[in-house]
One Martini backbone bead per residue (centre of mass of N, CA, C, O) as a GRO file, in nm:
protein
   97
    1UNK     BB    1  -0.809  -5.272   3.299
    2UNK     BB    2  -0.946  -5.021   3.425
    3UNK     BB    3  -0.791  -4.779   3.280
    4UNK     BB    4  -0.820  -4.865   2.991
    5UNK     BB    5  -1.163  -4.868   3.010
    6UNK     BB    6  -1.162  -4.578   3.095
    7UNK     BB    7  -1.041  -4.443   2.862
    8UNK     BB    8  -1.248  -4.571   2.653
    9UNK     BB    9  -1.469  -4.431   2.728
   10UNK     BB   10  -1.343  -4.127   2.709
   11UNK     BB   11  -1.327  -4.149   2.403
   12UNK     BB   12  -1.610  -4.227   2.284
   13UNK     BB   13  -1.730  -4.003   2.394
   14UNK     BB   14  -1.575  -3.798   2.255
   15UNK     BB   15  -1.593  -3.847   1.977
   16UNK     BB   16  -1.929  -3.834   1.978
   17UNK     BB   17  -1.913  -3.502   2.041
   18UNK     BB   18  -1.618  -3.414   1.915
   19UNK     BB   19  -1.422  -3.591   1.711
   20UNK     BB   20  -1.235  -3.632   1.985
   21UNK     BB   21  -0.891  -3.680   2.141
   22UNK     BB   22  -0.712  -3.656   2.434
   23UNK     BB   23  -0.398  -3.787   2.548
   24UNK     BB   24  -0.228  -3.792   2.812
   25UNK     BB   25   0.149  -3.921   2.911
   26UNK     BB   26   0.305  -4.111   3.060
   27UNK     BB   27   0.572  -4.333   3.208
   28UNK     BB   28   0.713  -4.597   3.273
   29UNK     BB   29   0.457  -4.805   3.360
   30UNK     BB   30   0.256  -4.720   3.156
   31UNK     BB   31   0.335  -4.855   2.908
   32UNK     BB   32   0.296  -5.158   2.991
   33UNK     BB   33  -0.004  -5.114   3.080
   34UNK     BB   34  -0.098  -5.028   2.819
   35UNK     BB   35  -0.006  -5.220   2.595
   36UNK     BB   36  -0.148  -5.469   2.728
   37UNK     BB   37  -0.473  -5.308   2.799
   38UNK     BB   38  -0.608  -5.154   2.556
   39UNK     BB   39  -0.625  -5.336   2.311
   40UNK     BB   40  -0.894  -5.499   2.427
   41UNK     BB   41  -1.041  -5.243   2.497
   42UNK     BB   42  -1.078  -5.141   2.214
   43UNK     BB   43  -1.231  -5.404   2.070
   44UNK     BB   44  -1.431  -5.355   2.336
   45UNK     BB   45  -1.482  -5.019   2.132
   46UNK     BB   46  -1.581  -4.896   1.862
   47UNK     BB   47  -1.590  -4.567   1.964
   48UNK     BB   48  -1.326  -4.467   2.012
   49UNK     BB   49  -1.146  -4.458   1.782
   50UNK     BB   50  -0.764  -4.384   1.738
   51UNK     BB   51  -0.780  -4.200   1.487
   52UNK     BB   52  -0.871  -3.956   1.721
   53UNK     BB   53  -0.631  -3.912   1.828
   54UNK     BB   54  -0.443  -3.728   2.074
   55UNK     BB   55  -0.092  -3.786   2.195
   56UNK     BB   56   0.058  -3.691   2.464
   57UNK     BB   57   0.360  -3.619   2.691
   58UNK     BB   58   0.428  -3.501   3.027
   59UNK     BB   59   0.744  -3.638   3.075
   60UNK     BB   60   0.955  -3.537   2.851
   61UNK     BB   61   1.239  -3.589   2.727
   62UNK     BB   62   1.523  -3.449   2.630
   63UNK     BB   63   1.547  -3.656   2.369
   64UNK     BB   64   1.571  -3.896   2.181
   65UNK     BB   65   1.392  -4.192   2.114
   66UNK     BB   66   1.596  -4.372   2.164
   67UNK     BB   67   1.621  -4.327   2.434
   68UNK     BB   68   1.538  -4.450   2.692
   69UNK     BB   69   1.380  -4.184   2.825
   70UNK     BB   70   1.208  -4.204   2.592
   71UNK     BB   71   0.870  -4.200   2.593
   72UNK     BB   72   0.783  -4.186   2.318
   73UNK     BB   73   0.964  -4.436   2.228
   74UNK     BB   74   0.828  -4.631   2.401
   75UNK     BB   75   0.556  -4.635   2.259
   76UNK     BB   76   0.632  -4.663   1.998
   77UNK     BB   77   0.763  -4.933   2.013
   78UNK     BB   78   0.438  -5.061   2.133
   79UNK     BB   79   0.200  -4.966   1.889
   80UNK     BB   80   0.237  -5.225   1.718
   81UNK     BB   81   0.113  -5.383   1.935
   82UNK     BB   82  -0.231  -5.555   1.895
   83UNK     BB   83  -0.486  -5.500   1.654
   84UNK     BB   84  -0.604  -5.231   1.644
   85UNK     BB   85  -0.769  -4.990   1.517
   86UNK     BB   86  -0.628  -4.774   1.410
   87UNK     BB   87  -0.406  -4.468   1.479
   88UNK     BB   88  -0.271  -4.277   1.665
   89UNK     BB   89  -0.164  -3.934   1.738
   90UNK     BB   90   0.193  -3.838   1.790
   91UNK     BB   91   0.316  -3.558   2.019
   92UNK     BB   92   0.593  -3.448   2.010
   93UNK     BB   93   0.911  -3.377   2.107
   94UNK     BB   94   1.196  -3.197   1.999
   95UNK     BB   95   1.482  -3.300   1.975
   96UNK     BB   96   1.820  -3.208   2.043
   97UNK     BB   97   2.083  -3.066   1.869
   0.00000   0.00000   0.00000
């Protein structure tokens, strides 16, 4: 719960300032504890605005968003779960062909 209160912390500031955010996004264990904890601490800073963000992923495999290895997609999967407003914009790498 402490960093995704820190990441929401650092939403708001920065949406306040700049009117945007931007947040890297690693995967593995990361996937579901943000998704976990995300949600509750958005609920409890309405400053943060998801709608303003831009999520990029750090460490993405060159992958379909369906395959398991897909950072991007396992977020996507997740991303519908939560009740909080707004959703960010997630900049995908694109699958090869």
């Amino acid at each position: 719960a402490a960093l995704a209160r820190l990441v929401v912390e650092a939403a708001a500031e920065a949406v306040a300032s700049d009117g945007r955010f931007t947040l890297g996004l690693s995967g593995g264990s990361m996937v579901e504890l943000l998704a976990r904890e995300l949600p509750p601490a958005l609920r409890a800073a309405p400053g943060a605005e998801p709608s303003r963000w831009l999520v990029v992923f750090c460490d993405e495999r060159l992958v379909p968003p369906e395959h398991p290895d897909s950072t991007y997609g396992a977020y996507r999967v997740r991303r519908g779960r939560g009740g909080h407003r707004g959703r960010p914009r997630y900049r995908e790498i694109p699958p090869p062909k």
